[in-house]
mmCIF file of the protein (N, C-alpha, C, O) and its ligand, coordinates in Angstrom:
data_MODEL
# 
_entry.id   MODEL 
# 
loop_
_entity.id 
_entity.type 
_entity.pdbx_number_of_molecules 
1 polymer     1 
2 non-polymer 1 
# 
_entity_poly.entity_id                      1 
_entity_poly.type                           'polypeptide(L)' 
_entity_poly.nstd_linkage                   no 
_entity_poly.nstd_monomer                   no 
_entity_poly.pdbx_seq_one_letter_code       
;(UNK)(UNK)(UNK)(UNK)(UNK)(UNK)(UNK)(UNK)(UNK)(UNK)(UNK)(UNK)(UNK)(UNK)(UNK)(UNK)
(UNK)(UNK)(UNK)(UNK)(UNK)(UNK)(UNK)(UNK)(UNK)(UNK)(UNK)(UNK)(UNK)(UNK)(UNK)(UNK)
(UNK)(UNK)(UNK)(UNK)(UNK)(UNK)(UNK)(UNK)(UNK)(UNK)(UNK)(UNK)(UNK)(UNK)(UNK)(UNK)
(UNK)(UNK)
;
_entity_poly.pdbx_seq_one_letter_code_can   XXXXXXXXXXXXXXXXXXXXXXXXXXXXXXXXXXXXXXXXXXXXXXXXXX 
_entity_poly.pdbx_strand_id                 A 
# 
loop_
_entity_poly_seq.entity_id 
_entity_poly_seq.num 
_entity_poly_seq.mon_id 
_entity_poly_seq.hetero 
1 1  UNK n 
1 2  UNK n 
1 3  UNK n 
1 4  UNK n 
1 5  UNK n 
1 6  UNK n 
1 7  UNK n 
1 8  UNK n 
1 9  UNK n 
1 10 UNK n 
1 11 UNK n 
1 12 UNK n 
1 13 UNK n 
1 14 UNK n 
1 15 UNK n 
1 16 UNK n 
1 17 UNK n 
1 18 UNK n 
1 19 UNK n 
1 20 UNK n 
1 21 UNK n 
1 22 UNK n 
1 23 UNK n 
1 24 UNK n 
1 25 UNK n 
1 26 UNK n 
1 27 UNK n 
1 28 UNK n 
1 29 UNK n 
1 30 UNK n 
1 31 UNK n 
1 32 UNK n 
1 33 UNK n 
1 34 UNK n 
1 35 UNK n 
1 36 UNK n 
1 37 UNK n 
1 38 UNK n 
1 39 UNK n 
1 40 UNK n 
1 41 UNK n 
1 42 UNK n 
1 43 UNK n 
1 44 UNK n 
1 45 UNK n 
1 46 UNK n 
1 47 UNK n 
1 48 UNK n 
1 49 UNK n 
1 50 UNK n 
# 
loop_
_struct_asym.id 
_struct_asym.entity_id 
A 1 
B 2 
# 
loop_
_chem_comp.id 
_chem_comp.type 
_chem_comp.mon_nstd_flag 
UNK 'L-peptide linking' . 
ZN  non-polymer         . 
# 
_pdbx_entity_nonpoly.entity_id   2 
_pdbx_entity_nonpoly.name        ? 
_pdbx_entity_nonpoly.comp_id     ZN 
# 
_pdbx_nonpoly_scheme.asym_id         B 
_pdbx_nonpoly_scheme.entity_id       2 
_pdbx_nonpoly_scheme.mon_id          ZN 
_pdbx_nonpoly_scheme.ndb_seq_num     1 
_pdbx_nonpoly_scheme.pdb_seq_num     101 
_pdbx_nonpoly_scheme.auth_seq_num    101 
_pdbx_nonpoly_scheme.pdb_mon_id      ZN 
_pdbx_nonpoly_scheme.auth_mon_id     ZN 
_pdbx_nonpoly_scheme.pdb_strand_id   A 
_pdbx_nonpoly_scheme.pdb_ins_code    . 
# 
loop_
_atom_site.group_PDB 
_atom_site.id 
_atom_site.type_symbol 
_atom_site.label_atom_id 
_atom_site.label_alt_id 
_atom_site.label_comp_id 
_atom_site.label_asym_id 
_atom_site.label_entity_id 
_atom_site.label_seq_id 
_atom_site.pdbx_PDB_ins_code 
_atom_site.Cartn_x 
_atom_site.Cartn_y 
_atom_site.Cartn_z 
_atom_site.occupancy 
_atom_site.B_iso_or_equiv 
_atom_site.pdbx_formal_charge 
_atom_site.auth_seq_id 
_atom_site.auth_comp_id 
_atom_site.auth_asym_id 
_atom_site.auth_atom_id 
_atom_site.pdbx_PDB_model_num 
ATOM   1   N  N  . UNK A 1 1  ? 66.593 195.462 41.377 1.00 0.00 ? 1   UNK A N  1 
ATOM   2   C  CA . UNK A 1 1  ? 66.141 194.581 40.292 1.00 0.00 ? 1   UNK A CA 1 
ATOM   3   C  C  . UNK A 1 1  ? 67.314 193.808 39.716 1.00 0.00 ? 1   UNK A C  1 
ATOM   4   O  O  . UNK A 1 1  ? 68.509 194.094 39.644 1.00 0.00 ? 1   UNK A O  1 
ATOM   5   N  N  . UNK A 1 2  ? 66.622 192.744 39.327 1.00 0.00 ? 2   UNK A N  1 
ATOM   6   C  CA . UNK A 1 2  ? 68.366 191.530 39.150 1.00 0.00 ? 2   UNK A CA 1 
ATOM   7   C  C  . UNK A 1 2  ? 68.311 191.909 37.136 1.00 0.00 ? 2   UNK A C  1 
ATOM   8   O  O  . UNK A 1 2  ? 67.608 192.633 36.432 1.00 0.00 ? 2   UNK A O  1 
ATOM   9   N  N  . UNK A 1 3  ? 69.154 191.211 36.947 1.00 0.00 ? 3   UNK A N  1 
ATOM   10  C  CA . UNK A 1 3  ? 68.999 191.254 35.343 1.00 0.00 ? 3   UNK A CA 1 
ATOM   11  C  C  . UNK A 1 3  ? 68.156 190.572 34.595 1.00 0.00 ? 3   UNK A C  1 
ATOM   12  O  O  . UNK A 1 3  ? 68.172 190.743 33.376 1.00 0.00 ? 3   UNK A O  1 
ATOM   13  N  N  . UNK A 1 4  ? 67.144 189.553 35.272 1.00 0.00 ? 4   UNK A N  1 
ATOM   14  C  CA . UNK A 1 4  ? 66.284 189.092 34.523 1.00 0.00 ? 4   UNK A CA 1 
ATOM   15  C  C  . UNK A 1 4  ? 64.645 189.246 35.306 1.00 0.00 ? 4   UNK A C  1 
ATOM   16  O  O  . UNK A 1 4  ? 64.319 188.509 36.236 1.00 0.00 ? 4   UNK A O  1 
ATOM   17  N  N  . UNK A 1 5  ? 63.868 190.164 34.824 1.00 0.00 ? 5   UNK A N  1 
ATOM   18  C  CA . UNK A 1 5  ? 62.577 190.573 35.378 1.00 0.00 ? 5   UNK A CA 1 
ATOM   19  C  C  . UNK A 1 5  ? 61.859 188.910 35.539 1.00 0.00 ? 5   UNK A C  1 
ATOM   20  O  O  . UNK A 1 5  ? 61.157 188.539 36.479 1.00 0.00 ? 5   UNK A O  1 
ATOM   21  N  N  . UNK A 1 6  ? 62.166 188.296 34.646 1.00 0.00 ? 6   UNK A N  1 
ATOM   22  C  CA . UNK A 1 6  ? 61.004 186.924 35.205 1.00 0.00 ? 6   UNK A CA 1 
ATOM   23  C  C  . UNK A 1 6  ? 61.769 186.085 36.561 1.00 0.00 ? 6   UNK A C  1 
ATOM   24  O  O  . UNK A 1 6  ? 61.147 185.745 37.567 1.00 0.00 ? 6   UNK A O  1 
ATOM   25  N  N  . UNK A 1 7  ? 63.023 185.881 36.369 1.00 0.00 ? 7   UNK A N  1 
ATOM   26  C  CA . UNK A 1 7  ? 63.652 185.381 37.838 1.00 0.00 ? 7   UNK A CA 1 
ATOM   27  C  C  . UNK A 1 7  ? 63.407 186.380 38.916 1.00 0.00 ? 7   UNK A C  1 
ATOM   28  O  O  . UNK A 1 7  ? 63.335 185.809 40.005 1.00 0.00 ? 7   UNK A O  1 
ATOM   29  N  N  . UNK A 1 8  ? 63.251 187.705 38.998 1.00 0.00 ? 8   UNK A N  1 
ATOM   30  C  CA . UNK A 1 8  ? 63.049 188.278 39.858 1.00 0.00 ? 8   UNK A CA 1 
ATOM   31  C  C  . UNK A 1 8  ? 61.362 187.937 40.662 1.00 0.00 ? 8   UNK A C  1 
ATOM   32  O  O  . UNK A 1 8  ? 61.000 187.779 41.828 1.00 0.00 ? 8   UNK A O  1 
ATOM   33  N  N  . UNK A 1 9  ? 60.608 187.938 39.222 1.00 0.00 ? 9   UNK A N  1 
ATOM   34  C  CA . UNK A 1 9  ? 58.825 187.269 39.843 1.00 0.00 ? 9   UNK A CA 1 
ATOM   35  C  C  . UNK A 1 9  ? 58.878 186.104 40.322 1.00 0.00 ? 9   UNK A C  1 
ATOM   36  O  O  . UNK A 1 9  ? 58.205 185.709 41.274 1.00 0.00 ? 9   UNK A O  1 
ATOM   37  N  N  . UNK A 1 10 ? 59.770 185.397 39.630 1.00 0.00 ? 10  UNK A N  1 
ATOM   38  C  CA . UNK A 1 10 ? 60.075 184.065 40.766 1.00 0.00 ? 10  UNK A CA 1 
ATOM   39  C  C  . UNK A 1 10 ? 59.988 184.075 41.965 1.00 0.00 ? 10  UNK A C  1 
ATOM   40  O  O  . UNK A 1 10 ? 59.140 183.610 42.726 1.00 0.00 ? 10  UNK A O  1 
ATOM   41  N  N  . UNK A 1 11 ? 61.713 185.116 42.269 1.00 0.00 ? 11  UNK A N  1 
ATOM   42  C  CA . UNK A 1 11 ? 62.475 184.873 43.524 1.00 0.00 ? 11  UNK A CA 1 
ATOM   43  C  C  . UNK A 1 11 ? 60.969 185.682 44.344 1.00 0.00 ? 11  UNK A C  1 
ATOM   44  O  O  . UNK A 1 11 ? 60.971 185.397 45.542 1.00 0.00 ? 11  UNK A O  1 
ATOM   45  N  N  . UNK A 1 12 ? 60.380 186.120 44.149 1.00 0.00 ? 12  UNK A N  1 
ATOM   46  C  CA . UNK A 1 12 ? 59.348 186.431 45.038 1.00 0.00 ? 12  UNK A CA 1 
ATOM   47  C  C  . UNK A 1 12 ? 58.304 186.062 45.661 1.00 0.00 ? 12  UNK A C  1 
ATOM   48  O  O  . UNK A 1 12 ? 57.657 186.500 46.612 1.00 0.00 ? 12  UNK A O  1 
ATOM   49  N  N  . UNK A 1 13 ? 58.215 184.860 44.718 1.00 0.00 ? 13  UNK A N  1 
ATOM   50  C  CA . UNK A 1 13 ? 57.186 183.639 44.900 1.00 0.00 ? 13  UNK A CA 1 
ATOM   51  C  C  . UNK A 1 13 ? 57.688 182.658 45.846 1.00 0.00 ? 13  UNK A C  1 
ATOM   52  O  O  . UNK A 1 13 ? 56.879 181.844 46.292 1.00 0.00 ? 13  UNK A O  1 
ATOM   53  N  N  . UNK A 1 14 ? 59.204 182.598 46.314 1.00 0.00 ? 14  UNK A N  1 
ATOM   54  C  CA . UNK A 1 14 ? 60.043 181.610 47.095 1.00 0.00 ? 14  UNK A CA 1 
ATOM   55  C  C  . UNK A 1 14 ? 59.722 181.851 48.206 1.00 0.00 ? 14  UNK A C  1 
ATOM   56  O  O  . UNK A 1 14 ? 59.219 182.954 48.420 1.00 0.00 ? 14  UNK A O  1 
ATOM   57  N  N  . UNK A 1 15 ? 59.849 181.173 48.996 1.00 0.00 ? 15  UNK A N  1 
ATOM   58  C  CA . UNK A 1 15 ? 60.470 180.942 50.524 1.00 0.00 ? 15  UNK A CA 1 
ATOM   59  C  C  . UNK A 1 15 ? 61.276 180.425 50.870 1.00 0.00 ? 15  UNK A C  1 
ATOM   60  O  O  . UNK A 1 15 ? 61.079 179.330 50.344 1.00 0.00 ? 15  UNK A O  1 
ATOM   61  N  N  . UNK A 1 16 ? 62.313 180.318 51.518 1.00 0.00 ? 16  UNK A N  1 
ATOM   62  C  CA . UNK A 1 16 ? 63.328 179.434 51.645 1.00 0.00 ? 16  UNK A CA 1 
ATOM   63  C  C  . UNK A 1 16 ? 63.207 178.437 53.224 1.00 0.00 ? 16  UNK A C  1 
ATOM   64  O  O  . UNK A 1 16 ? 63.513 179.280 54.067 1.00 0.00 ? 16  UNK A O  1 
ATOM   65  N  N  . UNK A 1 17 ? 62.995 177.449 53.792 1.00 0.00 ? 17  UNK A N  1 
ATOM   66  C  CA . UNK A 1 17 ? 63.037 176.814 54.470 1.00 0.00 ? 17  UNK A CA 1 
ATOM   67  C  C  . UNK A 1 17 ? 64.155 177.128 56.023 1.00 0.00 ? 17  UNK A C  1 
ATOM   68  O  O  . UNK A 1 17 ? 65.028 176.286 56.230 1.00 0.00 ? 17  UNK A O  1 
ATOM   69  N  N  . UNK A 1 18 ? 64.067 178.034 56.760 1.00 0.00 ? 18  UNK A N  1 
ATOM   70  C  CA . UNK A 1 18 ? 64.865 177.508 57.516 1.00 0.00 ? 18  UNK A CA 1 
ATOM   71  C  C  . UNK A 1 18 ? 65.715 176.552 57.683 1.00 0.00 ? 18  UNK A C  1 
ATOM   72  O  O  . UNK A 1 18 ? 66.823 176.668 57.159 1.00 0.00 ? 18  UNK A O  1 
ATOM   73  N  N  . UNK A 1 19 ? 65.462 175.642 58.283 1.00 0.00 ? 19  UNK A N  1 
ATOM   74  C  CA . UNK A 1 19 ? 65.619 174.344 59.105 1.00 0.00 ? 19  UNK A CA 1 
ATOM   75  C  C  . UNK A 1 19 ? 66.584 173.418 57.613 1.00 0.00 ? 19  UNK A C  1 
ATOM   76  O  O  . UNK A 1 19 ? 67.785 173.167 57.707 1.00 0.00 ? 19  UNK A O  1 
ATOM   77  N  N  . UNK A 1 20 ? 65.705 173.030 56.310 1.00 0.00 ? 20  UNK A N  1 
ATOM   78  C  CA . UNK A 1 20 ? 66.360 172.369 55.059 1.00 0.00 ? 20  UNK A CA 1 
ATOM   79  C  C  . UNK A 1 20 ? 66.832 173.328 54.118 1.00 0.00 ? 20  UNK A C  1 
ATOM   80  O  O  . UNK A 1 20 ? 67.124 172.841 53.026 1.00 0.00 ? 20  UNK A O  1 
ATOM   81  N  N  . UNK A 1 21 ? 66.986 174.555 54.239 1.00 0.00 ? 21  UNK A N  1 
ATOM   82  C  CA . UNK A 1 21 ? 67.378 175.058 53.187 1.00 0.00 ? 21  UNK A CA 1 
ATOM   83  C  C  . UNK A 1 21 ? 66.583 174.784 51.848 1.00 0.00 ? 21  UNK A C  1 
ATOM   84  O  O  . UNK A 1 21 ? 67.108 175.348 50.889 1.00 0.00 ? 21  UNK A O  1 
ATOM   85  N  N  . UNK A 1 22 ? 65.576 174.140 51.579 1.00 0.00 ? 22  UNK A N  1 
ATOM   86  C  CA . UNK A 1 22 ? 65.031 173.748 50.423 1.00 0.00 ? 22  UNK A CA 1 
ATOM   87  C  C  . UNK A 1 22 ? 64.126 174.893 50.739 1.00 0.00 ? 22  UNK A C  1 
ATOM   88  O  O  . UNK A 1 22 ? 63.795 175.348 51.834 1.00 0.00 ? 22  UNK A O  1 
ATOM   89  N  N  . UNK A 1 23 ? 63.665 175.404 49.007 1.00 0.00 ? 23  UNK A N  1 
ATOM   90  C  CA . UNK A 1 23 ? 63.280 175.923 48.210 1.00 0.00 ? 23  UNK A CA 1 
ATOM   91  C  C  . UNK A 1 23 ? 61.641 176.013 48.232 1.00 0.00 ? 23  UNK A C  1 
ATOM   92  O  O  . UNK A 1 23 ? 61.081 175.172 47.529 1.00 0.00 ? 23  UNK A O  1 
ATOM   93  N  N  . UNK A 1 24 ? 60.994 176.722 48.788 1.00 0.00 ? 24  UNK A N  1 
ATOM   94  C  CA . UNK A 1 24 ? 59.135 176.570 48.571 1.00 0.00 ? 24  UNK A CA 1 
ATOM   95  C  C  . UNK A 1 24 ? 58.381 177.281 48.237 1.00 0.00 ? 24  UNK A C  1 
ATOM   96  O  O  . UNK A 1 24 ? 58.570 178.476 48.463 1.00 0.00 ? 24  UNK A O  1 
ATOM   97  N  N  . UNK A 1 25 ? 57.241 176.858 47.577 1.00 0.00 ? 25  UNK A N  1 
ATOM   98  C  CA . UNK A 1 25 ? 56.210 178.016 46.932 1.00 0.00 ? 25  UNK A CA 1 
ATOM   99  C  C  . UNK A 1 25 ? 55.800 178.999 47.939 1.00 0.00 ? 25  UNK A C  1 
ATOM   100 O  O  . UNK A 1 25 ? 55.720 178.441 49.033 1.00 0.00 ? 25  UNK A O  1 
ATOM   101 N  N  . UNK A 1 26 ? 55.483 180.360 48.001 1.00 0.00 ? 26  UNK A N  1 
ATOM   102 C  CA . UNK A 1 26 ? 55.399 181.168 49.172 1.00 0.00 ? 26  UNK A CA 1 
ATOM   103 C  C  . UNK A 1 26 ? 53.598 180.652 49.472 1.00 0.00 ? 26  UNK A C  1 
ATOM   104 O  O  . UNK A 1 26 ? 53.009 180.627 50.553 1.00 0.00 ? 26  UNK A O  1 
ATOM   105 N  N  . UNK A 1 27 ? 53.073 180.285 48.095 1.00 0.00 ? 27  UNK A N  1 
ATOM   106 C  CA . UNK A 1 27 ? 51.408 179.960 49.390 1.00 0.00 ? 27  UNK A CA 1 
ATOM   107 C  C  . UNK A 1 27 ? 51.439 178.601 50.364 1.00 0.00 ? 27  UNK A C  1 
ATOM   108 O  O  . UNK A 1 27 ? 50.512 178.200 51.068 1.00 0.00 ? 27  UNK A O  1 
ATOM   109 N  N  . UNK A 1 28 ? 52.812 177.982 50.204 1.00 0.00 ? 28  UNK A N  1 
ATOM   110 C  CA . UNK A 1 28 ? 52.909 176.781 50.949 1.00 0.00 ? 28  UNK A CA 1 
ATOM   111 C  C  . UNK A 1 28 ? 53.255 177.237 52.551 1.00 0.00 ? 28  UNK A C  1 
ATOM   112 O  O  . UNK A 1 28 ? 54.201 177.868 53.023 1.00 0.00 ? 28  UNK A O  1 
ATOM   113 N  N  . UNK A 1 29 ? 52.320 176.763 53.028 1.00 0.00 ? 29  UNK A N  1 
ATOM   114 C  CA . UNK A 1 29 ? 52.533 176.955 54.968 1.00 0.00 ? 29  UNK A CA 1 
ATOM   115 C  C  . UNK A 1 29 ? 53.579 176.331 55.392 1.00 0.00 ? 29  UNK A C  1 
ATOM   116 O  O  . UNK A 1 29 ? 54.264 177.055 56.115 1.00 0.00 ? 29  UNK A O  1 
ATOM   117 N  N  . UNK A 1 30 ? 53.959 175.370 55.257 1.00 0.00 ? 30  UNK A N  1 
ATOM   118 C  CA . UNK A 1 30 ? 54.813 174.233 55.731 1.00 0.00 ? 30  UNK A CA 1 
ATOM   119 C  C  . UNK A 1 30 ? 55.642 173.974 53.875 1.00 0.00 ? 30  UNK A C  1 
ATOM   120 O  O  . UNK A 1 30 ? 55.351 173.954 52.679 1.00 0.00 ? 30  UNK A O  1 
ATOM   121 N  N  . UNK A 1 31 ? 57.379 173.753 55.326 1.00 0.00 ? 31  UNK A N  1 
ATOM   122 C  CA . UNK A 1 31 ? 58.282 173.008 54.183 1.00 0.00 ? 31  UNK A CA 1 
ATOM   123 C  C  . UNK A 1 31 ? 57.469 171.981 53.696 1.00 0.00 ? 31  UNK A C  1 
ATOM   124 O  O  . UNK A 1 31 ? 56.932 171.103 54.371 1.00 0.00 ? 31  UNK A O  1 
ATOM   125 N  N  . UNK A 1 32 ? 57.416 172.119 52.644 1.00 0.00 ? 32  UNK A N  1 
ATOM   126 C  CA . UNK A 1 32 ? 57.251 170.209 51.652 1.00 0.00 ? 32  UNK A CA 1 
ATOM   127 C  C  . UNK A 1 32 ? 57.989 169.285 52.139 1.00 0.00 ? 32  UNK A C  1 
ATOM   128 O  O  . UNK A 1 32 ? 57.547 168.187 52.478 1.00 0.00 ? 32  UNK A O  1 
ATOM   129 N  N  . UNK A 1 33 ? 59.385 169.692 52.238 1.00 0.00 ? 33  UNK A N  1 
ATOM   130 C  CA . UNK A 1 33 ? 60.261 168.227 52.730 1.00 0.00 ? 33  UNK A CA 1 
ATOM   131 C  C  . UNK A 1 33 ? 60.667 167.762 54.026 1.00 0.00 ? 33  UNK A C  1 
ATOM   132 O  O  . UNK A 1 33 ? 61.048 166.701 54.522 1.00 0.00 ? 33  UNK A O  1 
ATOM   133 N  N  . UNK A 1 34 ? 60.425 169.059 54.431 1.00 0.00 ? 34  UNK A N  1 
ATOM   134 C  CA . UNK A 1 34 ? 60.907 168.284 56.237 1.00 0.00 ? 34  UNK A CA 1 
ATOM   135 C  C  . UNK A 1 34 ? 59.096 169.141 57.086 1.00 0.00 ? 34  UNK A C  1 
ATOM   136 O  O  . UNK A 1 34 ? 58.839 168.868 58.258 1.00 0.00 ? 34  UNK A O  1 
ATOM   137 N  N  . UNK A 1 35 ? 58.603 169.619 56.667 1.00 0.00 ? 35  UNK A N  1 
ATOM   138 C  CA . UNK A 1 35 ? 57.066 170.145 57.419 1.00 0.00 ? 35  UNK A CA 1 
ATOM   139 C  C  . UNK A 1 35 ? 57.346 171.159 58.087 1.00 0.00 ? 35  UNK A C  1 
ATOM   140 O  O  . UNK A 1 35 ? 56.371 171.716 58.591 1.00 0.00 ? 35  UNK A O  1 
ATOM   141 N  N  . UNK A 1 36 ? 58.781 171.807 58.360 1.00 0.00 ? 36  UNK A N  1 
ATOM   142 C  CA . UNK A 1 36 ? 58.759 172.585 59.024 1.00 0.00 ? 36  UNK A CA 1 
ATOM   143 C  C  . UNK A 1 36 ? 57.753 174.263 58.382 1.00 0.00 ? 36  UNK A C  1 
ATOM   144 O  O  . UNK A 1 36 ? 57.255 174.464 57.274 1.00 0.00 ? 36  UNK A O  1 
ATOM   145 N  N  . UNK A 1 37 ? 57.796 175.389 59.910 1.00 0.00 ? 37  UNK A N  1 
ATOM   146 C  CA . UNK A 1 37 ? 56.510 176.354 59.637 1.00 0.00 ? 37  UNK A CA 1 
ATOM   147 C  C  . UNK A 1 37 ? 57.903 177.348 59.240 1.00 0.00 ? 37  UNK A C  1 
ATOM   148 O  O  . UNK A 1 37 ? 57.778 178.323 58.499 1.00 0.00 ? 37  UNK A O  1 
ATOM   149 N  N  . UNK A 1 38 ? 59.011 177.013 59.746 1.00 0.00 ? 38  UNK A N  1 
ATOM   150 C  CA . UNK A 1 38 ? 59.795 178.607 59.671 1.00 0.00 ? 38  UNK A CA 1 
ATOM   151 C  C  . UNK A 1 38 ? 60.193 178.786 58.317 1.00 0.00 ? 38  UNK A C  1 
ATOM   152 O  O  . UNK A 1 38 ? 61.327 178.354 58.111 1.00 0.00 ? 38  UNK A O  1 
ATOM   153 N  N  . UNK A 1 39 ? 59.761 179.164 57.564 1.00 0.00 ? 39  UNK A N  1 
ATOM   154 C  CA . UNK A 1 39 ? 60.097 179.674 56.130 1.00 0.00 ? 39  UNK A CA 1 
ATOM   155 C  C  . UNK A 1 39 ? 60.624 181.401 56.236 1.00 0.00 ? 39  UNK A C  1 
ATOM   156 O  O  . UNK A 1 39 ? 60.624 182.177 57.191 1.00 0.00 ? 39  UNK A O  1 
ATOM   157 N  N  . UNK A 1 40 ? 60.932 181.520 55.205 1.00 0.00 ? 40  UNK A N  1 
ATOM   158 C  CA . UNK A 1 40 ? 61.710 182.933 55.268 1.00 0.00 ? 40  UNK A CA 1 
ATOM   159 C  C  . UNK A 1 40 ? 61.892 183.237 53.767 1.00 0.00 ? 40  UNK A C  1 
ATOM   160 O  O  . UNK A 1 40 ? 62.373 182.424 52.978 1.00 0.00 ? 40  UNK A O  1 
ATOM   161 N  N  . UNK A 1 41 ? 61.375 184.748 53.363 1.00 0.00 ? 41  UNK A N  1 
ATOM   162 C  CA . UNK A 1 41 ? 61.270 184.819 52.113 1.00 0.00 ? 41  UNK A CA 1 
ATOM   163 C  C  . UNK A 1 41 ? 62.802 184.896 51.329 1.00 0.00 ? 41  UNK A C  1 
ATOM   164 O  O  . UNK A 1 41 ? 63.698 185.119 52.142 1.00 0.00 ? 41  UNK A O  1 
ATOM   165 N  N  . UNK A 1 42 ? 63.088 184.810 50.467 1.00 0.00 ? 42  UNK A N  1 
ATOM   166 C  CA . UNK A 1 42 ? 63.973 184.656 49.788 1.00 0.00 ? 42  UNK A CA 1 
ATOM   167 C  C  . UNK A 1 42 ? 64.519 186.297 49.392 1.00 0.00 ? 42  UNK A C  1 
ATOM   168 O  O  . UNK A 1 42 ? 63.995 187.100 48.619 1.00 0.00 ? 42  UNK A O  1 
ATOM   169 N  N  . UNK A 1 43 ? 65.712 186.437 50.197 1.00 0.00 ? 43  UNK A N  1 
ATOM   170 C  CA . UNK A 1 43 ? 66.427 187.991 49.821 1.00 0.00 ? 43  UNK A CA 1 
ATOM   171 C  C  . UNK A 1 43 ? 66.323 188.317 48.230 1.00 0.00 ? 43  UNK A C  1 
ATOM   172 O  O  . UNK A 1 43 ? 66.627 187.583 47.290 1.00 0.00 ? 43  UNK A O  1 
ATOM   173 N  N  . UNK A 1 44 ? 65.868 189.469 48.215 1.00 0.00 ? 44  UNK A N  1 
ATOM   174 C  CA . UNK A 1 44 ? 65.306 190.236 46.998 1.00 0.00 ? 44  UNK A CA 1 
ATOM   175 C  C  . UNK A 1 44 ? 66.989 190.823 46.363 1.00 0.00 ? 44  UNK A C  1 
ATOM   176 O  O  . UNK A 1 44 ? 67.470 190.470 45.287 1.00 0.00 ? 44  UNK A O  1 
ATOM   177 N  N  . UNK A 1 45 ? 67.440 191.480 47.050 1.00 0.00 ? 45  UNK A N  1 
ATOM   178 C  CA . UNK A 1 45 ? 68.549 192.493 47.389 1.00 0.00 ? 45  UNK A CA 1 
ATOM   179 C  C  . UNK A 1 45 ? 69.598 192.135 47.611 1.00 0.00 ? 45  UNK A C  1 
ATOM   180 O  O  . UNK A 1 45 ? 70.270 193.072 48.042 1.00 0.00 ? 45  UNK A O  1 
ATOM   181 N  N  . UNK A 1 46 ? 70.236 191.065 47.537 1.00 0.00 ? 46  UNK A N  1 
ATOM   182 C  CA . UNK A 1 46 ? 71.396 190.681 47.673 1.00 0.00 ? 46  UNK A CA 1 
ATOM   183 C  C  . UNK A 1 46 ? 72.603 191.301 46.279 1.00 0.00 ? 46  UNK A C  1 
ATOM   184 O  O  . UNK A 1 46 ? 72.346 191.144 45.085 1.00 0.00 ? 46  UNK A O  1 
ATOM   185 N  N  . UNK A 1 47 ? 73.632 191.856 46.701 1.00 0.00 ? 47  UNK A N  1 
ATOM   186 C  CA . UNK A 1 47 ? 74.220 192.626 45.872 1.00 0.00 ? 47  UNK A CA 1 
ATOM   187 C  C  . UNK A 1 47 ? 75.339 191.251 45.541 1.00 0.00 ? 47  UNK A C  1 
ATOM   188 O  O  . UNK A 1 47 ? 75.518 190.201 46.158 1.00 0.00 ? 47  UNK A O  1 
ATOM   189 N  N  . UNK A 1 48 ? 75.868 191.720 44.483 1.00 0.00 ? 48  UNK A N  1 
ATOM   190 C  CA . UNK A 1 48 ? 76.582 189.851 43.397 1.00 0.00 ? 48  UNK A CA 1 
ATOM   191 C  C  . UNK A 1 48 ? 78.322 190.975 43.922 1.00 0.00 ? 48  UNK A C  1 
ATOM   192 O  O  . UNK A 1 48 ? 78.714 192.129 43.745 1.00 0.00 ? 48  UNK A O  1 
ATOM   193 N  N  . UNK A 1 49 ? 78.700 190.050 44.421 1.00 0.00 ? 49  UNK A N  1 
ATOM   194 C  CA . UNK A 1 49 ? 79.943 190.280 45.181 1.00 0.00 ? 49  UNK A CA 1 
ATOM   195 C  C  . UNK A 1 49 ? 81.285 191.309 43.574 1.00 0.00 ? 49  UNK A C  1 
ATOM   196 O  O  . UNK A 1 49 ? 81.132 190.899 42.423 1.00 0.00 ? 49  UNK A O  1 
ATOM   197 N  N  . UNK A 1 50 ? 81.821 191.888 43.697 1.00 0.00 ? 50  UNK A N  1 
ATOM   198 C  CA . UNK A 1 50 ? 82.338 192.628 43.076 1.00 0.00 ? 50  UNK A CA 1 
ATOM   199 C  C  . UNK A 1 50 ? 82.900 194.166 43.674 1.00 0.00 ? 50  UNK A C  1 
ATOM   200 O  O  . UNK A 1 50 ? 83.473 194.950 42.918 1.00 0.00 ? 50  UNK A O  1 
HETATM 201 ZN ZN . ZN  B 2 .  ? 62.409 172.228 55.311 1.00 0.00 2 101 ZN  A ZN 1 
# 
């Protein structure tokens, strides 16, 4: 869990785009900006370097 419970309901709602790196709603099938299908959910768990 990150330090803020509502960015965390966010980051769960993301997908991240393969191909553009841009940012998408997870009920979206396709990137918005380039159409691509390969989306990939957005790491939950990433530990903040320290
Ligand atoms: Zn894209």
């Amino acid at each position: 869990m990150g330090k803020f419970p509502e960015a965390d309901a966010q980051i769960m709602k993301i997908v991240v785009c393969r191909k553009c790196k841009s940012r998408n709603k997870k009920s979206l099938k396709k990137c918005r900006k380039c159409g691509s299908v390969f989306l990939r959910p957005k790491r939950k768990d990433i530990k903040a370097k320290k």
